[in-house]
C-alpha positions in Angstrom: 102.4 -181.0 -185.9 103.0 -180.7 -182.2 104.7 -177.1 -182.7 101.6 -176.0 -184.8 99.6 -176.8 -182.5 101.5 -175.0 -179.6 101.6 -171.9 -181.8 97.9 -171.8 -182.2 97.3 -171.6 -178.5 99.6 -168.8 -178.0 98.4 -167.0 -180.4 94.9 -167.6 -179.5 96.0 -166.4 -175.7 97.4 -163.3 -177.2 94.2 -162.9 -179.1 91.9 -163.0 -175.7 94.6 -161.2 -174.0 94.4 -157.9 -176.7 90.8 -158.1 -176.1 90.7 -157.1 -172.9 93.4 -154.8 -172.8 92.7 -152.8 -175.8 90.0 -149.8 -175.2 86.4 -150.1 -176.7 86.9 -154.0 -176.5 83.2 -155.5 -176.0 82.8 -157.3 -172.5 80.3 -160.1 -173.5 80.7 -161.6 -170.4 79.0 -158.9 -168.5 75.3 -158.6 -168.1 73.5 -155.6 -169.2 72.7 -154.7 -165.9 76.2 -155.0 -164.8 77.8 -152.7 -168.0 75.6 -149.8 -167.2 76.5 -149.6 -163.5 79.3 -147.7 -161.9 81.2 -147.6 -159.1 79.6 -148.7 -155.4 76.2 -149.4 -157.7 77.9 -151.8 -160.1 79.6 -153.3 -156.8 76.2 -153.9 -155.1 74.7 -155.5 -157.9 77.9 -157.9 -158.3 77.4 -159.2 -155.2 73.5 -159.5 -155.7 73.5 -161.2 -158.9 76.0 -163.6 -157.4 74.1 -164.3 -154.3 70.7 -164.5 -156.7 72.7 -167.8 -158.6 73.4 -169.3 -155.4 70.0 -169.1 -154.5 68.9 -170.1 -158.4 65.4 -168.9 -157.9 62.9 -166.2 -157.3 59.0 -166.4 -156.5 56.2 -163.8 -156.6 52.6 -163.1 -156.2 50.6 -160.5 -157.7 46.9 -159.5 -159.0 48.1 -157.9 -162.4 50.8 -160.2 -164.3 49.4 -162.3 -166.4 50.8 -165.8 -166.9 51.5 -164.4 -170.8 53.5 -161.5 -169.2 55.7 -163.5 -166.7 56.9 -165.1 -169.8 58.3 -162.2 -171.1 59.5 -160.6 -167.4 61.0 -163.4 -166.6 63.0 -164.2 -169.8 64.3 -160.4 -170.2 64.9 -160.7 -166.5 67.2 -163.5 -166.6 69.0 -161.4 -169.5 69.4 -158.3 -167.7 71.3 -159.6 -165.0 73.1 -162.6 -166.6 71.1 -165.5 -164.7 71.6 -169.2 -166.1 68.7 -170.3 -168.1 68.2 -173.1 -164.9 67.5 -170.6 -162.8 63.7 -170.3 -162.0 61.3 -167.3 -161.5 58.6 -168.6 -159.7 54.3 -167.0 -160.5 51.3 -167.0 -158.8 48.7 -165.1 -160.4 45.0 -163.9 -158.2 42.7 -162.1 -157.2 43.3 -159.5 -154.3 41.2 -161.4 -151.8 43.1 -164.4 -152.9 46.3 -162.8 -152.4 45.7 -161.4 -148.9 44.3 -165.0 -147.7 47.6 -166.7 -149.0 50.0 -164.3 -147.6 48.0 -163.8 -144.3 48.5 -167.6 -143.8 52.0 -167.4 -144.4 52.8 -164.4 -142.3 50.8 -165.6 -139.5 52.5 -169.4 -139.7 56.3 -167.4 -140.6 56.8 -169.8 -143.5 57.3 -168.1 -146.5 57.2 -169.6 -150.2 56.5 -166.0 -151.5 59.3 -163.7 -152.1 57.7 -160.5 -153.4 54.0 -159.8 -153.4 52.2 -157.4 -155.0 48.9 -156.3 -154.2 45.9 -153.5 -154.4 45.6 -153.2 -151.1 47.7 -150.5 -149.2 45.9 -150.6 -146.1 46.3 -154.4 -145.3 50.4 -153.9 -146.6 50.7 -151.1 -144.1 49.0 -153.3 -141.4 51.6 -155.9 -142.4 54.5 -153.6 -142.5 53.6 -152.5 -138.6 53.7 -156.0 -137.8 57.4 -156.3 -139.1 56.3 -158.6 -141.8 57.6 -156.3 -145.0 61.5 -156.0 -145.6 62.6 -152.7 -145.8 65.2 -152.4 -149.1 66.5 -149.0 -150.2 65.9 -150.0 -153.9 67.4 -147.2 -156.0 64.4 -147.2 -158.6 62.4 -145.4 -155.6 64.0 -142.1 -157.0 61.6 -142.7 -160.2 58.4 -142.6 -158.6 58.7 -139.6 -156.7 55.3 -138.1 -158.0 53.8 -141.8 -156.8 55.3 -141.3 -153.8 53.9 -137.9 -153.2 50.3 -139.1 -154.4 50.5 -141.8 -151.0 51.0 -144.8 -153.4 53.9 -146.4 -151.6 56.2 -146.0 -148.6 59.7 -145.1 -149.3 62.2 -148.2 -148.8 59.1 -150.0 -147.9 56.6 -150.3 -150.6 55.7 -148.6 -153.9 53.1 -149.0 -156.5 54.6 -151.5 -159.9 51.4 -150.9 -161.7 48.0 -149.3 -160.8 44.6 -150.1 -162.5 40.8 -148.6 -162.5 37.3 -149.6 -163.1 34.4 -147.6 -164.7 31.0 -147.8 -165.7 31.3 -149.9 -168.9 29.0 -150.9 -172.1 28.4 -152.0 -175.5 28.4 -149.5 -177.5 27.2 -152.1 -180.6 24.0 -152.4 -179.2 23.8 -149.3 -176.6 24.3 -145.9 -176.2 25.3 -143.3 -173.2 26.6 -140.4 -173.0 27.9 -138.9 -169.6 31.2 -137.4 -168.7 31.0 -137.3 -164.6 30.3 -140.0 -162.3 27.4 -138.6 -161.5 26.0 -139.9 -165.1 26.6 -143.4 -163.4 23.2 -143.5 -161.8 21.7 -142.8 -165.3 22.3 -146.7 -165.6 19.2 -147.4 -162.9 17.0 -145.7 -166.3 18.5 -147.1 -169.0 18.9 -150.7 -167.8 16.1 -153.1 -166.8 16.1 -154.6 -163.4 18.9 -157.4 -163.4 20.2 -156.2 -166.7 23.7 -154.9 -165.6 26.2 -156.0 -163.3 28.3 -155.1 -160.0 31.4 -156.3 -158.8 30.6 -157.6 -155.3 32.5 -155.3 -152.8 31.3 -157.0 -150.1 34.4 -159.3 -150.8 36.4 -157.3 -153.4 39.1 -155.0 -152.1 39.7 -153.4 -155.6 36.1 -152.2 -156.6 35.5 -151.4 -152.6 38.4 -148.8 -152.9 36.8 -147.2 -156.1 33.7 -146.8 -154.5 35.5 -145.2 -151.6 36.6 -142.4 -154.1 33.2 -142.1 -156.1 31.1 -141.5 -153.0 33.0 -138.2 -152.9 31.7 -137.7 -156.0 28.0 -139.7 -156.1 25.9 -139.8 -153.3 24.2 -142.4 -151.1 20.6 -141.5 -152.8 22.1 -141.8 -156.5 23.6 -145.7 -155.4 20.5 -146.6 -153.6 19.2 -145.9 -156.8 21.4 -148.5 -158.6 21.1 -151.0 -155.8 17.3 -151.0 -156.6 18.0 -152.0 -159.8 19.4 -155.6 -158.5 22.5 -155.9 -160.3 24.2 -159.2 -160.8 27.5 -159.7 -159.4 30.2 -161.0 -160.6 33.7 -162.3 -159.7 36.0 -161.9 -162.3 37.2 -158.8 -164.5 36.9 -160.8 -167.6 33.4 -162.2 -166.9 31.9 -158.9 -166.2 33.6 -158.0 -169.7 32.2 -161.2 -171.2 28.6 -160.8 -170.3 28.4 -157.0 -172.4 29.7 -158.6 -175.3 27.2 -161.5 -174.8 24.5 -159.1 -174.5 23.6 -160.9 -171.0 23.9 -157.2 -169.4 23.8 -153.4 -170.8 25.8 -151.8 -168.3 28.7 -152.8 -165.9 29.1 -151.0 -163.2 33.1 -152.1 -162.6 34.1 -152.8 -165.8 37.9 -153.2 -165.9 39.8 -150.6 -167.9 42.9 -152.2 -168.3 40.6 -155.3 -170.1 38.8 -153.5 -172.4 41.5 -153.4 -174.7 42.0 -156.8 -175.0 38.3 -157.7 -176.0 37.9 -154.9 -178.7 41.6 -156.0 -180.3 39.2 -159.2 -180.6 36.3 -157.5 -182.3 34.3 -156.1 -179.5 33.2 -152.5 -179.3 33.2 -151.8 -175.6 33.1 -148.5 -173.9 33.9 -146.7 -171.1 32.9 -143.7 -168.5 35.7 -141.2 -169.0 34.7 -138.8 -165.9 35.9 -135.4 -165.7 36.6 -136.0 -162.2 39.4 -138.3 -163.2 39.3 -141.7 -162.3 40.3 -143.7 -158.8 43.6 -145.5 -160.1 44.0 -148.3 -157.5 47.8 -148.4 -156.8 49.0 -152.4 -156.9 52.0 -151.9 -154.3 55.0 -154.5 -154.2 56.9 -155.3 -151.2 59.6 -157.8 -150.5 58.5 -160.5 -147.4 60.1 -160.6 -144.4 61.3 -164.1 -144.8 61.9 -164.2 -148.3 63.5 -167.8 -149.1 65.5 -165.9 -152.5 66.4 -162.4 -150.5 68.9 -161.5 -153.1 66.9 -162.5 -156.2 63.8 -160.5 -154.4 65.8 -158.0 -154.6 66.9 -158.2 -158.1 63.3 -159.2 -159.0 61.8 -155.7 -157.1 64.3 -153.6 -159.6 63.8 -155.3 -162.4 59.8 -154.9 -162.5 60.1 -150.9 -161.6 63.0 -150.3 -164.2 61.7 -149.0 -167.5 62.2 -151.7 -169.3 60.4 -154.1 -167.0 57.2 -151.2 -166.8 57.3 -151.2 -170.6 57.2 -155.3 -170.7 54.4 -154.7 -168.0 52.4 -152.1 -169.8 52.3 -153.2 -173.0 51.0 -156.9 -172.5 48.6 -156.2 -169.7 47.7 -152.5 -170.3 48.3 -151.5 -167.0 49.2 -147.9 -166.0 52.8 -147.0 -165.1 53.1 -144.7 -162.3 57.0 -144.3 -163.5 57.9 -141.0 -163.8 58.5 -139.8 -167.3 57.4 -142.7 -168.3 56.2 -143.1 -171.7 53.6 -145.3 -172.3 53.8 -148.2 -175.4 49.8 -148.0 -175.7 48.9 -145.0 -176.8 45.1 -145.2 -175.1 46.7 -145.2 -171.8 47.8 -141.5 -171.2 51.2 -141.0 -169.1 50.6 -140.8 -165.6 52.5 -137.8 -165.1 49.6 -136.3 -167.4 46.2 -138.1 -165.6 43.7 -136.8 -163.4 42.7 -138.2 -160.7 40.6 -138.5 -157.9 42.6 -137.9 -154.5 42.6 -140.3 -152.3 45.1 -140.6 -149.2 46.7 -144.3 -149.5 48.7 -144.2 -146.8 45.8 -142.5 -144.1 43.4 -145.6 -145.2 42.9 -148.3 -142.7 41.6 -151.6 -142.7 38.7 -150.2 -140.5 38.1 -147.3 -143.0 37.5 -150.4 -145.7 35.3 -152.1 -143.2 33.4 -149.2 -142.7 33.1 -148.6 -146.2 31.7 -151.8 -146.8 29.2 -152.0 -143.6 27.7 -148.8 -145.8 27.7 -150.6 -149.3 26.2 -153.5 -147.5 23.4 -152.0 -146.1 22.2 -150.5 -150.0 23.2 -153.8 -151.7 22.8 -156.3 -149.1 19.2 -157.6 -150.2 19.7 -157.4 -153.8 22.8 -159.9 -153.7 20.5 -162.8 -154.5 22.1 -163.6 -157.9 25.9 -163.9 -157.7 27.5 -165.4 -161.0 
């Protein structure tokens, strides 16, 4: 019995031996990440996925993955680069204005909780990234994003756009009709709308909706939105409320609707609409950076690749209906066209300051100031 059972093991030894040695043998024990490298690359992300176990967990901020969709990075994450299931990928999911008041107090304080942030704000990231408070990290998926990178959406080695979104005039085409294809139409929305009857995204406080107005106004001018601010629009706070309040039939128009949200309400039933200007439409560029003092600087890493790679943009696209600004990226929704193939309207990223947005908003201010009496 004891010689049987010494023969098994040898020959279970030779077994595991000939399956290493013979060519084509599989090599389960790599990660998927790891059996598509070569040379330094492969050696890089050896060390890095190594380092990311030690540290056994990652954490990130950002204004456009969902709670639903940080399921689904997180998991294929963890399978692209062999991670143990105990290891943690930490979300916080908010606003802009949300984001910027939580980071802020963590820059200013140097205690960081937050690996990787992403944002729609490039000026306040470049005013960070002045202030030494951005890692720099030559990430090798910068060399897919060259057209972003020409179009001012990120800072080589610094920053870069993971996802970018836009808001247009939105209805419900159930119980109304428009027709316009500039954004000059917009102010058509003062005539067809009672007083009180559509909404505004307040960009007294809103980053986002402050930056498209930035990029209509050199479109629409200040006549045309006094014109709307006459009207007394309701504000509101959250992409999905202003979406909620059309299908309600509480408003007629929105002035911000959410593009990226429309989708999601119509796959429920709703039959919502949108400005499709021949101008082409301000997409807000969400740029992702790696903190200073990231606590997981090796899983940031790691983390950073993963959400620019194809496979985390088509994860990314597909359940939150962003845009990619990949390039050669094809989209898995076909109603959001490629962004090698969109127009739109040009707008500097990298020239905008925080005083340009402050000035921006003194101006919005002084049209919408007095009609801000009925926030929701």
């Amino acid at each position: 019995m004891l010689g049987f059972a010494m023969r098994f093991v040898a020959l279970a030894a030779t077994a595991c031996a000939l399956a290493v040695l013979v060519p084509g043998a599989p090599r389960a024990q790599e990660p998927p990440a790891l059996q598509r490298a070569t040379g330094a690359d492969k050696e890089r992300l050896k060390r890095l996925i190594e380092e990311a176990k030690q540290e056994g967990a990652v954490s990130y901020i950002d204004g456009l993955i969902t709670p639903g969709t940080h399921d689904l990075l997180s998991a294929a994450f963890k399978k692209h680069y062999g991670l143990p299931d105990s290891f943690k990928v930490g979300n916080t999911y908010g606003a802009p204005v949300t984001i910027i008041t939580r980071m802020t107090q963590e820059m200013q304080a140097n205690r960081y909780t937050i690996d990787v942030v992403g944002v729609a704000s490039p000026a306040w990231v470049q005013g960070r990234d002045a202030e030494g408070k951005i890692a720099h990290y030559a990430s090798p998926e910068y060399a897919n994003y060259k057209r972003a990178l020409d179009q001012k959406m990120g800072l080589k080695d610094h920053f870069i756009a993971n996802a970018a979104y836009t808001f247009a005039p939105t209805w419900n085409a159930e119980t109304t009709k428009f027709d316009g294809n500039s954004w000059k139409d917009m102010v058509k929305i003062a005539d067809l709308a009672p007083a009180g009857r559509y909404s505004s995204s307040d960009c007294a406080v809103s980053d986002s909706t402050l930056q498209v107005y930035m990029g209509v106004r050199q479109i629409v001018g200040l006549d045309d939105y006094k014109k709307l601010a006459e009207g007394r629009p309701v504000y509101t706070y959250k992409s999905e409320q202003t979406l909620a309040r059309l299908v309600s039939g509480e408003d007629i128009f929105a002035l911000y609707g959410l593009t990226s949200n429309i989708p999601k309400f119509n796959e429920r039933g709703a039959k919502l609409r949108h400005l499709v200007p021949k101008e082409g439409y301000v997409l807000l560029p969400q740029v992702m950076f790696i903190t200073a003092g990231a606590p997981h600087p090796s899983a940031a890493k790691l983390w950073f690749d993963f959400v620019l790679s194809q496979e985390g943009q088509e994860i990314f696209v597909k359940s939150d209906s962003v845009f990619s600004v990949r390039g050669g990226f094809k989209s898995p929704r076909p109603e959001i066209p490629p962004f090698d193939e969109m127009k739109t309207i040009s707008m500097d990223w990298l020239k905008i300051t925080e005083q340009d947005l402050q000035n921006a908003r003194n101006e919005w201010l002084t049209m919408f100031r007095g009609s801000r009496g009925r926030p929701r």
